[in-house]
C-alpha positions in Angstrom: 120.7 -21.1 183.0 119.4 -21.8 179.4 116.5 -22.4 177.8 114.6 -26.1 178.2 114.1 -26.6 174.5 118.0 -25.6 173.9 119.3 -27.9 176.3 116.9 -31.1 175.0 118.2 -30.3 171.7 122.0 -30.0 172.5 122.2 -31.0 176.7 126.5 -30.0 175.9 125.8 -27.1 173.5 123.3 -25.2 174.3 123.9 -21.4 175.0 123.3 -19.9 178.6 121.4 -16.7 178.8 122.2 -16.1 182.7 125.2 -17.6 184.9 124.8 -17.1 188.5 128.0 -17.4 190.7 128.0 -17.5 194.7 131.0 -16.4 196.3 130.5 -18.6 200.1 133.8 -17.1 201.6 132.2 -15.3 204.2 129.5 -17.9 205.1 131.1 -19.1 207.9 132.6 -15.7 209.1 129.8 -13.4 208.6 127.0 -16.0 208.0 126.2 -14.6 204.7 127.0 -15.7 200.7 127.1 -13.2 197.5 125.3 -13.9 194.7 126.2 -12.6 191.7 123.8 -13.1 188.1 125.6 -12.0 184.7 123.4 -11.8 181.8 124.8 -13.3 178.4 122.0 -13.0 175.9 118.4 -12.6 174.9 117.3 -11.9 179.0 116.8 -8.0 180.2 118.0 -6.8 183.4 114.7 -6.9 184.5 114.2 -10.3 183.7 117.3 -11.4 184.9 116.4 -10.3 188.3 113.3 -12.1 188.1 114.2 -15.3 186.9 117.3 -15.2 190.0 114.4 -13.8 192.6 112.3 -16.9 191.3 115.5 -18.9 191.8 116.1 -18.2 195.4 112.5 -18.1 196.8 112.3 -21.9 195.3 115.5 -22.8 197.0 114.8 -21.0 200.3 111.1 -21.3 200.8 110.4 -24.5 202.7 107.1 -24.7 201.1 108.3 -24.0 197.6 111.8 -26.4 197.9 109.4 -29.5 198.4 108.1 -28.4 194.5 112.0 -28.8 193.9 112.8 -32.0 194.9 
């Protein structure tokens, strides 16, 4: 994830300031997927988990997933 006006101004260079990775190896064993959010720069760990919480709700809120597409 990186900022809008960074990516506008460089789409390939611009700097992310969270990476989220999902690890899916157990999805079909266990029925459930890891998520894991590392901070890089200029977002607090309080932040982070916001923006990732904000993420997720917008991806798995049927309401909220309509705003997405």
């Amino acid at each position: 994830m990186t900022f809008l006006g960074d990516f506008q101004a460089n789409p390939t260079g611009a700097s992310p300031y969270m990476v989220l990775t999902c690890f899916d190896e157990l999805l079909t064993t266990k029925g459930i997927m890891l998520l894991r959010g590392d901070l890089i720069s200029h977002l607090s760990e309080d932040e982070g988990f916001v923006l990732m919480n904000q993420l997720l709700d917008g991806y798995l809120n049927d309401g909220l997933y309509e705003q997405i597409k």
